[in-house]
C-alpha positions as CSV (number, residue, x, y, z in Angstrom):
1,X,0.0,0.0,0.0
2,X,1.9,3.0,-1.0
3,X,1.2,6.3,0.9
4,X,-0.8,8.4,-1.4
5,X,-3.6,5.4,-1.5
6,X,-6.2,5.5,1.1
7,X,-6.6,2.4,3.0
8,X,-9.2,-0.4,1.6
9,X,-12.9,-1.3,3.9
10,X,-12.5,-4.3,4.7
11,X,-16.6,-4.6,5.1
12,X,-19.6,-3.1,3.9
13,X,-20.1,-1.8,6.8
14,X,-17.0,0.7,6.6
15,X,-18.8,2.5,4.0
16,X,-21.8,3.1,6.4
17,X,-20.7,7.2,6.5
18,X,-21.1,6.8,2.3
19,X,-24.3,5.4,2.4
20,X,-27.6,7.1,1.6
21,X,-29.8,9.0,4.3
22,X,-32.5,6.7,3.6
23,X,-30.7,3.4,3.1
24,X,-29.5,4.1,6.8
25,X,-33.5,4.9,7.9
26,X,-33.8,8.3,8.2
27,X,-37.2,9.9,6.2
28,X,-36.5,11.2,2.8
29,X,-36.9,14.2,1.8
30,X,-40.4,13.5,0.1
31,X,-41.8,11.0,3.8
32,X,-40.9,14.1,5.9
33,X,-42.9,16.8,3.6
34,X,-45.4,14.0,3.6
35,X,-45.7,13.8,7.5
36,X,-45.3,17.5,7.5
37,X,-48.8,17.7,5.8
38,X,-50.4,15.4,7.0
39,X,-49.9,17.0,10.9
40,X,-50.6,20.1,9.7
41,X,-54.2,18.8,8.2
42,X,-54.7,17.4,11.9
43,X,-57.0,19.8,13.9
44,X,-57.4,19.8,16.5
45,X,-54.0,18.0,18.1
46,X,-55.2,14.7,18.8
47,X,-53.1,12.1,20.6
48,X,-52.8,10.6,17.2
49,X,-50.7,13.7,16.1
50,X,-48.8,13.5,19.3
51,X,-48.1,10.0,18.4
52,X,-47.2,9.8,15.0
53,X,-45.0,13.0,15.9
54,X,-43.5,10.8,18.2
55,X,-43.0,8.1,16.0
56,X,-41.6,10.0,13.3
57,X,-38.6,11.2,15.5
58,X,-35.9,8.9,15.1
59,X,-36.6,8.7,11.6
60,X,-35.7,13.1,11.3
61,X,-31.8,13.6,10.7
62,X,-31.5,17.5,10.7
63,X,-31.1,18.4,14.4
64,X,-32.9,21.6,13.9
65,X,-36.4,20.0,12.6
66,X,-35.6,17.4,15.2
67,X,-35.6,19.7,18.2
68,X,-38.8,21.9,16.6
69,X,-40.8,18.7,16.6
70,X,-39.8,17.2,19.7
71,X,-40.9,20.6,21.5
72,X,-44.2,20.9,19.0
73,X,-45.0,17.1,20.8
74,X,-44.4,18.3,24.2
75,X,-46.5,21.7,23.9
76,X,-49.2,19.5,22.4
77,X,-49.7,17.3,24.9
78,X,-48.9,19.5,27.6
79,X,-52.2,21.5,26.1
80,X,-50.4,24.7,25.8
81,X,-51.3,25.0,21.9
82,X,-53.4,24.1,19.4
83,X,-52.2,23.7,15.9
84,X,-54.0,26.6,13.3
């Protein structure tokens, strides 16, 4: 192996940091405008929006839109809000 060569994986699974958002499980693009929609059409919160907020969070990638939904969950069921 000669210095200017980057070492070779020796598994799939050394690529992982190469590997497609979805292919690793996070929402695509397209499933979180989807889910985006579809909680905005919910009114009034409901503990289904709660929950499929909730179930949608591990799935959501960019910090940012993670942290807004994770506090839109809690200030739904805490009854502070109610979505427009």
């Amino acid at each position: 192996m000669s210095p200017s060569k980057p070492p070779e994986s020796s598994s799939p699974s050394c690529f992982a940091h190469e590997a497609d958002d979805t292919y690793m499980g996070y929402a695509s693009r397209a499933e979180i405008l989807s889910f985006l929609e579809e909680i905005r059409t919910i009114a009034p919160a409901t503990a289904q929006s709660v929950l499929r907020i909730r179930e949608m969070l591990p799935r959501i990638r960019d910090d940012a839109l993670h942290r807004e939904l994770a506090e839109l969950a809690k200030t739904l069921e805490s009854g502070e809000i109610a979505p427009e």
